[in-house]
C-alpha positions as CSV (number, residue, x, y, z in Angstrom):
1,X,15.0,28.0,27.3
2,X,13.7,26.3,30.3
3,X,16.0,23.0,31.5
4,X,14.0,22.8,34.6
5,X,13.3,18.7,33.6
6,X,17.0,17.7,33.5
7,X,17.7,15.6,36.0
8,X,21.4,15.0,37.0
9,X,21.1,12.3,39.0
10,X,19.1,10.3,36.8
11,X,20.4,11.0,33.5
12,X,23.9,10.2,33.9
13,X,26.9,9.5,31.4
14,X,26.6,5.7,32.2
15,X,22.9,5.4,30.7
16,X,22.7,4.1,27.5
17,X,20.8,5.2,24.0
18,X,19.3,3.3,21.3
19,X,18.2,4.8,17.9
20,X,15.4,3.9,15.7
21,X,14.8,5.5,12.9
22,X,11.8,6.7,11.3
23,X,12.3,7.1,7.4
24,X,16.1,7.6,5.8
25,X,17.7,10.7,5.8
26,X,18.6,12.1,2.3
27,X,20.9,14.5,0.9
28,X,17.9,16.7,0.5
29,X,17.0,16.8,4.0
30,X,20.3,17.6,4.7
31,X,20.2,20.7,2.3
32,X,17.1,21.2,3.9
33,X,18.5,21.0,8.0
34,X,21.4,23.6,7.2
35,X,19.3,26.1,5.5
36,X,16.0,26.2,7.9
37,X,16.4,24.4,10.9
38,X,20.6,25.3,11.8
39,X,19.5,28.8,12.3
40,X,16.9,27.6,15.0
41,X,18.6,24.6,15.9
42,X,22.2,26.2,16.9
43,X,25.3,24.1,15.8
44,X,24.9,21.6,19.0
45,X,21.8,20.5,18.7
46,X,22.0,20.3,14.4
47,X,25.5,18.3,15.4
48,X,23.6,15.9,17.6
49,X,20.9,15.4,15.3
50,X,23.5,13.7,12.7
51,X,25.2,12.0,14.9
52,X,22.2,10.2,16.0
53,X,21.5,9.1,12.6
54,X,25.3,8.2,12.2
55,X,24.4,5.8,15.2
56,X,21.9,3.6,14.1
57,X,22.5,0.2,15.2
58,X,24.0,-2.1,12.3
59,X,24.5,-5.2,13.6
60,X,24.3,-5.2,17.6
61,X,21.2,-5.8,19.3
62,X,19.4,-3.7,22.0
63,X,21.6,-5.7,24.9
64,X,24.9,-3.9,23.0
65,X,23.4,-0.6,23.4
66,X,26.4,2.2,24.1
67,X,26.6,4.7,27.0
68,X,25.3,8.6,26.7
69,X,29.0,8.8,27.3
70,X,30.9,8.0,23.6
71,X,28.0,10.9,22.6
72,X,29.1,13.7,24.9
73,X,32.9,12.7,23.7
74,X,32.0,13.1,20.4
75,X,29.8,16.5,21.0
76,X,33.0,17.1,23.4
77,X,29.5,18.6,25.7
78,X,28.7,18.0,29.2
79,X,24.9,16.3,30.0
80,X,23.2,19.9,30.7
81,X,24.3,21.0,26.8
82,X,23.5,17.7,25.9
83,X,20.0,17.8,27.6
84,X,19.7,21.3,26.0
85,X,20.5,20.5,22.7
86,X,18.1,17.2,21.9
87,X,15.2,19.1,23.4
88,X,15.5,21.7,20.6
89,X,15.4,19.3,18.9
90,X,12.2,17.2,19.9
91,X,10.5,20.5,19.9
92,X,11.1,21.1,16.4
93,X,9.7,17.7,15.4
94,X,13.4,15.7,14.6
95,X,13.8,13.5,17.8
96,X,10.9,12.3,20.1
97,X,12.5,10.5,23.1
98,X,11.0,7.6,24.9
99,X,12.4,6.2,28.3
100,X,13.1,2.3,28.8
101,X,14.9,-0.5,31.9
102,X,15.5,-3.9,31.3
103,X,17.6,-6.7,33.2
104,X,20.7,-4.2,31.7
105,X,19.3,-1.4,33.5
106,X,17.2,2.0,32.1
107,X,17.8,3.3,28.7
108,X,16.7,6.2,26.2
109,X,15.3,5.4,22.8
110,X,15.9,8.2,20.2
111,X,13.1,8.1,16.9
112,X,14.2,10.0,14.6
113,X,12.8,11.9,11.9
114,X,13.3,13.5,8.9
115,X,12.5,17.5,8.4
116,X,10.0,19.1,7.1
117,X,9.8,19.4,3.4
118,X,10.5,23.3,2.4
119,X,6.6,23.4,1.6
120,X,5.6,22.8,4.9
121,X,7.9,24.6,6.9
122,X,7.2,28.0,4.9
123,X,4.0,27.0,5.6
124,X,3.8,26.5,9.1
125,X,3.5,29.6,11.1
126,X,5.8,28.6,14.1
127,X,9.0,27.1,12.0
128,X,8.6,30.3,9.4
129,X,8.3,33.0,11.8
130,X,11.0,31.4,14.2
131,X,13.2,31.3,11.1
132,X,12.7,35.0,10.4
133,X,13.4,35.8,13.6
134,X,16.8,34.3,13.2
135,X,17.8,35.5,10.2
136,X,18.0,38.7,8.4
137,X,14.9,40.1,6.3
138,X,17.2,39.5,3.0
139,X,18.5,36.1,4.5
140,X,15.4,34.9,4.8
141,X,14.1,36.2,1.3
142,X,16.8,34.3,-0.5
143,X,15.9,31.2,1.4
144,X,12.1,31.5,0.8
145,X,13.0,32.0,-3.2
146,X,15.6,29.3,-2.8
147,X,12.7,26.7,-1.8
148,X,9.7,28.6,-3.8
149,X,8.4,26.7,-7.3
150,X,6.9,29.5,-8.6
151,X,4.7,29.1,-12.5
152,X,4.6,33.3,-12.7
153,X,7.7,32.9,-15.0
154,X,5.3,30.8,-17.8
155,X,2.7,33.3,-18.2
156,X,2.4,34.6,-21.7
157,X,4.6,31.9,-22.6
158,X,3.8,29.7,-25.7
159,X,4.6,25.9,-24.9
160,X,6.8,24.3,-28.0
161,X,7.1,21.0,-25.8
162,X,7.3,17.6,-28.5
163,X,5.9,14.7,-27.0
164,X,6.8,11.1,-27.5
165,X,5.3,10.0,-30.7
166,X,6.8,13.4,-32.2
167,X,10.3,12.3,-31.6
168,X,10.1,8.3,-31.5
169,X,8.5,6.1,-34.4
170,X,7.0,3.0,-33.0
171,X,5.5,0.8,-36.1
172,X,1.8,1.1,-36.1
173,X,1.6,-2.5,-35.3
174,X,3.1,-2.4,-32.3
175,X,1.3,0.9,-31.4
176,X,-2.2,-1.1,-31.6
177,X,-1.3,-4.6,-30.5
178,X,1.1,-4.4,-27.3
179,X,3.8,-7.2,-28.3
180,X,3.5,-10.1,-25.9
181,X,7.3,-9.7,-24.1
182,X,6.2,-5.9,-23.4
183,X,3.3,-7.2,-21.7
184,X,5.0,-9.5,-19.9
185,X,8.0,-7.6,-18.6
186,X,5.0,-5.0,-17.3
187,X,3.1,-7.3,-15.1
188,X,6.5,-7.4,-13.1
189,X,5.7,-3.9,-12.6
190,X,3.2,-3.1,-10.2
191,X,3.7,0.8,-9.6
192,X,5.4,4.0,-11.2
193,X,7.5,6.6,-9.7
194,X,4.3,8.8,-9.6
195,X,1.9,6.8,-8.8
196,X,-0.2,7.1,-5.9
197,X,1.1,4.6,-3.5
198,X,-1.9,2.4,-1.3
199,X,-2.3,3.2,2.0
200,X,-4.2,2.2,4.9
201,X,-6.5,3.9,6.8
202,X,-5.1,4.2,10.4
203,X,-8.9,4.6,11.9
204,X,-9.6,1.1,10.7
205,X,-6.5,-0.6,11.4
206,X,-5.2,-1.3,14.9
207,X,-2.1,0.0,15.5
208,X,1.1,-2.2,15.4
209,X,3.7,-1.7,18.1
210,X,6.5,-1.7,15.7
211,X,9.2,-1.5,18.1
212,X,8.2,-4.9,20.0
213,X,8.2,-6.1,16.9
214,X,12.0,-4.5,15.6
215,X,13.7,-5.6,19.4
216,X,12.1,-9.1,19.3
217,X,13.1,-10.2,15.5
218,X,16.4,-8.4,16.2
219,X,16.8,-10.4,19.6
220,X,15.3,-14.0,18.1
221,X,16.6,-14.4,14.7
222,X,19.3,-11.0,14.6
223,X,16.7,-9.1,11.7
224,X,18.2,-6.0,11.2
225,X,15.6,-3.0,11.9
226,X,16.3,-1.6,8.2
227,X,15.5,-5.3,6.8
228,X,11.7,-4.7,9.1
229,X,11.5,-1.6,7.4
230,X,11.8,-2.5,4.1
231,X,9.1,-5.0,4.2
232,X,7.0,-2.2,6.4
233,X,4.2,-2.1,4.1
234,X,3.9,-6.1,3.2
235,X,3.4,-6.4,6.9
236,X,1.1,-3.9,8.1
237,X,-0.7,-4.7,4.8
238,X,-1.0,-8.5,5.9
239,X,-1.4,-7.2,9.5
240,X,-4.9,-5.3,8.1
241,X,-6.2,-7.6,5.7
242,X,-6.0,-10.8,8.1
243,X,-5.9,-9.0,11.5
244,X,-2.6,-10.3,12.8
245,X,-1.2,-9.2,16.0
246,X,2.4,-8.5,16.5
247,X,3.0,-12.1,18.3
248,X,1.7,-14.2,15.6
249,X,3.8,-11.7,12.7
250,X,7.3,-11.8,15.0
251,X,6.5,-16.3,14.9
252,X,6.1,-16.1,11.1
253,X,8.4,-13.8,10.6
254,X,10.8,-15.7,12.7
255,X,9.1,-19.4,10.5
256,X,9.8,-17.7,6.9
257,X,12.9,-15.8,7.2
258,X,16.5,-15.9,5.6
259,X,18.5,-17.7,8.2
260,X,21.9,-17.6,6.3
261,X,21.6,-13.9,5.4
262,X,19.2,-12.8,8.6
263,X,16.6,-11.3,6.5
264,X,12.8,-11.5,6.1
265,X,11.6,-13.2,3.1
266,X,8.8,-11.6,1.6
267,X,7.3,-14.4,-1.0
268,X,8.1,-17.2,1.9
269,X,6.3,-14.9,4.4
270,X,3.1,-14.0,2.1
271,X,2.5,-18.1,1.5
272,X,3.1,-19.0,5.1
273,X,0.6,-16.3,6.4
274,X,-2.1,-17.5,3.7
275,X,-1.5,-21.2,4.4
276,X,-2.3,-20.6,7.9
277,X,-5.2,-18.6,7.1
278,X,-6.4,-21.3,4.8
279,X,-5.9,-23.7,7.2
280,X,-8.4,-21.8,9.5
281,X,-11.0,-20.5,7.3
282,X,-12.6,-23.4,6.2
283,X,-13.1,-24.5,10.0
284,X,-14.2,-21.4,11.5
285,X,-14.8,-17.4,11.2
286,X,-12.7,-15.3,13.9
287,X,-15.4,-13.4,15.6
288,X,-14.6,-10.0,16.4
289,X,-15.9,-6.9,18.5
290,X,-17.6,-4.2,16.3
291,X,-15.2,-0.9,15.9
292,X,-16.3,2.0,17.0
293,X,-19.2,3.6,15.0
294,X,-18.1,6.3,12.3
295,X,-20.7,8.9,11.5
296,X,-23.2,7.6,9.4
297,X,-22.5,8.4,6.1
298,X,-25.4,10.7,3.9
299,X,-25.3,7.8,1.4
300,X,-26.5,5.6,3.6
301,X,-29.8,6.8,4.8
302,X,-32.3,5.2,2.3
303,X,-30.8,1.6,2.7
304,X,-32.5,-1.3,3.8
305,X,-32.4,-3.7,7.1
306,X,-30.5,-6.3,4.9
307,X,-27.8,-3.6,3.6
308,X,-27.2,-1.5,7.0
309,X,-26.5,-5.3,8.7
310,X,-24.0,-5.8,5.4
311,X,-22.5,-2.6,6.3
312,X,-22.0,-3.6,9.9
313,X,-20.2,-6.1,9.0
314,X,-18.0,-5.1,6.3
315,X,-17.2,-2.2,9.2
316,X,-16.5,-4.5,11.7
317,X,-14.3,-7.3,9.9
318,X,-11.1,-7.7,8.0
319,X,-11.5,-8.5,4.4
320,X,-10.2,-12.6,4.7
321,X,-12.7,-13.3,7.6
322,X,-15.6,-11.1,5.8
323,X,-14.8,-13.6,2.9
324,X,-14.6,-17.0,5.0
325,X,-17.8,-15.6,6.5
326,X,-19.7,-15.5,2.8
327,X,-18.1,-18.1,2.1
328,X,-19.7,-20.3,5.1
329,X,-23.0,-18.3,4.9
330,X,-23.7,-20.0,1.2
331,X,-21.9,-23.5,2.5
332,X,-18.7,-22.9,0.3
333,X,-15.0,-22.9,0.9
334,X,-12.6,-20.9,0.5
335,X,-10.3,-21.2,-2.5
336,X,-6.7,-21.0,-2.8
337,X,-7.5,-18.4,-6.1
338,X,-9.7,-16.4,-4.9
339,X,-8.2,-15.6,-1.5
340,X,-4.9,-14.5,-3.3
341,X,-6.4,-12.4,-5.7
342,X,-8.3,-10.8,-3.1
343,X,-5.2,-10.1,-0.9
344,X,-3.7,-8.7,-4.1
345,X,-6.3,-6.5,-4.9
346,X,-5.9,-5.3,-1.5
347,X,-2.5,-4.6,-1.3
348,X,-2.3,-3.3,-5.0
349,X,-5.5,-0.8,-4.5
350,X,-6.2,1.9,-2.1
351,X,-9.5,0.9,-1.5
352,X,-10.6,0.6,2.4
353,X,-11.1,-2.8,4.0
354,X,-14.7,-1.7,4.2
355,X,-14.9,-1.2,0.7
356,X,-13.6,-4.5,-0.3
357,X,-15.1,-6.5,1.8
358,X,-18.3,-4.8,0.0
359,X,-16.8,-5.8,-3.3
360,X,-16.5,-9.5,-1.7
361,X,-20.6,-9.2,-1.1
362,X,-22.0,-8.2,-4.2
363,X,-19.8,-10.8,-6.6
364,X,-20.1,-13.6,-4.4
365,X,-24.0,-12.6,-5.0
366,X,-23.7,-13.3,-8.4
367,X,-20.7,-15.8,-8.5
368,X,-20.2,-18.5,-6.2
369,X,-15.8,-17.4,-6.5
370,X,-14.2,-14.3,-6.7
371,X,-12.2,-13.3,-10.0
372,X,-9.4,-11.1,-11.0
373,X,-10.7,-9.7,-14.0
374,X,-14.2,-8.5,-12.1
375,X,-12.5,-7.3,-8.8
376,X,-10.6,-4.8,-10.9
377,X,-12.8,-3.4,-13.2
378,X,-15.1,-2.9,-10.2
379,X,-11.7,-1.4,-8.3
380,X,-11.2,1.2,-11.2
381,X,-14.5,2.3,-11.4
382,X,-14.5,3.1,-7.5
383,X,-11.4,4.6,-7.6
384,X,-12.2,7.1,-10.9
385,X,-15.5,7.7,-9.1
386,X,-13.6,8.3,-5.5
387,X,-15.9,5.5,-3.7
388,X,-14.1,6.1,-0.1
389,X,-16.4,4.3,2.6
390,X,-18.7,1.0,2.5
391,X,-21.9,3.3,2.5
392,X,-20.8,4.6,-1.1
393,X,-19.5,1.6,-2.5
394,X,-23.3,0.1,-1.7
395,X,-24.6,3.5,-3.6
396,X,-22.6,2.9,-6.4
397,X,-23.8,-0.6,-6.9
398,X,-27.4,0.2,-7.0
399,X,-26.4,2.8,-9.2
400,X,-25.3,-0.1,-11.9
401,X,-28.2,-2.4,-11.3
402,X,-31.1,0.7,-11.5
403,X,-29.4,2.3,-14.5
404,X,-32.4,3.3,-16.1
405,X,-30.7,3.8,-19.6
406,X,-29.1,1.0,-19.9
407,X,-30.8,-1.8,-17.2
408,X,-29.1,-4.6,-18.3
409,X,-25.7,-2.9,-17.8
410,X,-23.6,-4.9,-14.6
411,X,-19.9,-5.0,-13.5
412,X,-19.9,-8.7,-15.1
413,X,-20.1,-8.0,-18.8
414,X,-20.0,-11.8,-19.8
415,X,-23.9,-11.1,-20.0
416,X,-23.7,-8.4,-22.5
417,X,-21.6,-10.6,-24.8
418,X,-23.4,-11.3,-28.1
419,X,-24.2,-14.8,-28.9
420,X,-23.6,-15.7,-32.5
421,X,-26.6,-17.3,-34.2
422,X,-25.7,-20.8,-35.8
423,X,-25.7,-20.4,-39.5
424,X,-27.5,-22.4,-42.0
425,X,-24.1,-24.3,-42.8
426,X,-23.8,-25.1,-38.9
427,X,-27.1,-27.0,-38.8
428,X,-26.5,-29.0,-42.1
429,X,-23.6,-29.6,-40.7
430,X,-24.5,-31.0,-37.8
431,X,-27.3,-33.5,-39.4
432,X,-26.1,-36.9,-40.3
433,X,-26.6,-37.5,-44.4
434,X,-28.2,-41.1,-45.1
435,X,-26.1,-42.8,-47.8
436,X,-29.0,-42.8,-50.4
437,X,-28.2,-39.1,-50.2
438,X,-24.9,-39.6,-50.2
439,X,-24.8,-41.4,-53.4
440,X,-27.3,-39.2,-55.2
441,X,-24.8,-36.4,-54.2
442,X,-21.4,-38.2,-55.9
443,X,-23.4,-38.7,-58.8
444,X,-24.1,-35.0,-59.2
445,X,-20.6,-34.0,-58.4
446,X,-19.5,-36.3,-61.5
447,X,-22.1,-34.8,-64.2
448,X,-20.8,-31.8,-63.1
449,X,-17.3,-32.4,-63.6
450,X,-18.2,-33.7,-67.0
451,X,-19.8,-30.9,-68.6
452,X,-16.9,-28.7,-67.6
453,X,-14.1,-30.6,-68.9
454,X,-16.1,-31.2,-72.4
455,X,-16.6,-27.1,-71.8
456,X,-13.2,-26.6,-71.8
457,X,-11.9,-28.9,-75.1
């Protein structure tokens, strides 16, 4: 193993480390590290790996940092082995290393990750044939059955499984008609365990620098990184949909936060970000640079001047300025409503901005506001079809409105609700009786109620 890059004079016992992790490091993973990567790693190098992840900072800031020197007396290993050891592991993917100097003096910041899962690194030529290079033929064997979720067992087996409604008796009432405290306990729940989480699309979103964003919260208002990474995906999610840099997040963050517990407040945080962007909507539109040009899609060749400059937008804008942009274009504003229900959608769908800001277009076409109840019947019906860019969301819209079978048939079925005709009763009803009438009537109701009582005796 080459150490020709280790440099003792510069790399000394008295330069200090910081750790920032990249995930959380399960008990699985560690299964995982002793059974493939300690063979390749050697028990230095595995040893340092932990003991990096044992040293994430808890409370102190960057400015507390410790010396290389509490790690080598630990490892009880000089700098060379020390050197020797973390490269192993930055070559296998667990550390990547990153060199820093402020006012303190220079610094090394250790990201760590977590392993492979056993399905990748069986899968991946370099970590599998390094590993069996390591170990014995039957060693490795047992590992790769170890890891293996193999179905061959179940063939020509007969599956006796019950389900629910086999085991569990639910009255048929509430089977049909979901009883209202069910319903309401579920909207609390946005996802399942297996659902398929959103995510953004890294080609449309500009990258964050998430570690100017970890030292300065940490240095400013003492935010712990693990707080910042819980609330990862509320931010980069408000980061894409109303194209925040990482100044203006670190001052709301900072505006918003928990200042008795140090912690970032998510609801305070989401309300401050759209009051601000409400604030600035309705006065002007944020004009931004066109992205890059993706290759044009197949869908889109047969679309017209008016579409392909829709498309160039959508492209080029997030989804609250494409919306204050409609919104000004037809001499609206932009509504308190619809602005959160279009965040939500975003942050509850993994739909591209693109795509939504698509979705924006056509309903504001046919509705001067956007609605819940439209935005996600339109959302499933992308999803189910797998509408991925702006170019087939556009598709599957003229799809809807040149249905030949049914040509009436659009996303808003308000218009395919049937009117009921007003009944003969309705229009008497509505007509005002004259009192002649009214008398002639009382005078038939007592004849009437005459001949049956002298029926009756």
């Amino acid at each position: 193993m080459s150490t020709s890059n280790f440099e003792s004079e510069k790399f000394t016992p008295l330069v200090g480390y910081w750790c920032l992790p990249n995930g959380h490091l399960n008990d699985d993973d560690r299964h995982v590290l002793t059974d493939l990567y300690l063979p390749i790693l050697g028990t230095e190098a595995f040893s340092l790996y932990l003991l990096l992840w044992e040293k994430l900072p808890n409370k102190e800031l960057v400015t507390q940092r410790k010396s290389h020197a509490e790690l080598l007396s630990l490892l009880g290993i000089d700098l060379k082995r020390f050197y020797e050891a973390r490269i192993k592991a930055e070559a296998l993917g667990l550390i990547r290393t990153f060199e820093k100097k402020d006012d303190l003096g220079p610094y090394y910041v250790y990201q760590l990750f977590e392993p492979l899962s056993p399905d990748d690194f069986f899968k991946d030529d370099l970590m599998s044939i390094f590993l069996y290079e390591q170990v014995s033929d039957s060693k490795y064997r047992l590992l790769a059955d170890k890891y293996a979720h193999s179905d061959l067992i179940l063939q020509d087996s007969q599956e006796i499984t019950k389900d629910f409604l086999e085991v569990f008796q639910l009255s048929n009432n509430d089977l049909i008609n979901t009883p209202t405290e069910v319903k309401n306990a579920q909207n609390n729940f946005t996802t399942t365990a297996n659902a398929k989480k959103p995510s953004l699309n890294a080609k449309e979103v500009a990258p964050l620098d998430w570690e100017l964003i970890s030292d300065r919260i940490q240095q400013l208002y003492h935010i712990h990184p693990d707080n910042l990474l819980e609330n990862q995906e509320l931010i980069l999610n408000l980061h894409a949909f109303y194209g925040l840099d990482e100044m203006v997040l670190i001052d709301l963050i900072g505006k918003t936060c928990d200042i008795v517990n140090n912690k970032i407040d998510p609801n305070r945080l989401k309300k401050s970000v759209q009051d601000r962007f409400e604030k600035n909507a309705n006065i002007s539109v944020k004009k931004q640079a066109p992205t890059v040009e993706e290759a044009p899609d197949t869908s889109a060749t047969n679309l017209n001047r008016s579409d392909q400059l829709i498309l160039q937008q959508a492209k080029s804008m997030t989804p609250a300025d494409f919306l204050a942009a409609q919104k000004q274009k037809s001499g609206g504003f932009v509504g308190t409503v619809e602005s959160r229900a279009l965040r939500d959608m975003a942050m509850k769908t993994y739909l591209s901005a693109g795509v939504l800001n698509i979705m924006v277009y056509y309903i504001l076409q046919n509705s001067p506001t956007l609605t819940s109840p439209l935005m996600e019947t339109m959302a499933n019906d992308w999803q189910q079809n797998n509408v991925q860019t702006p170019e087939q969301a556009l598709k599957r819209i003229n799809e809807f409105q040149t249905k030949p079978r049914n040509p009436k048939r659009r996303y808003n079925n308000n218009k395919n609700r049937k009117v009921e005709q007003a009944t003969d009763w309705s229009k008497v009803k509505a007509k005002v009786p004259n009192q002649q009438n009214q008398q002639t009537s009382h005078s038939e109701m007592q004849d009437r109620l005459k001949r049956l009582r002298n029926k009756d005796n």
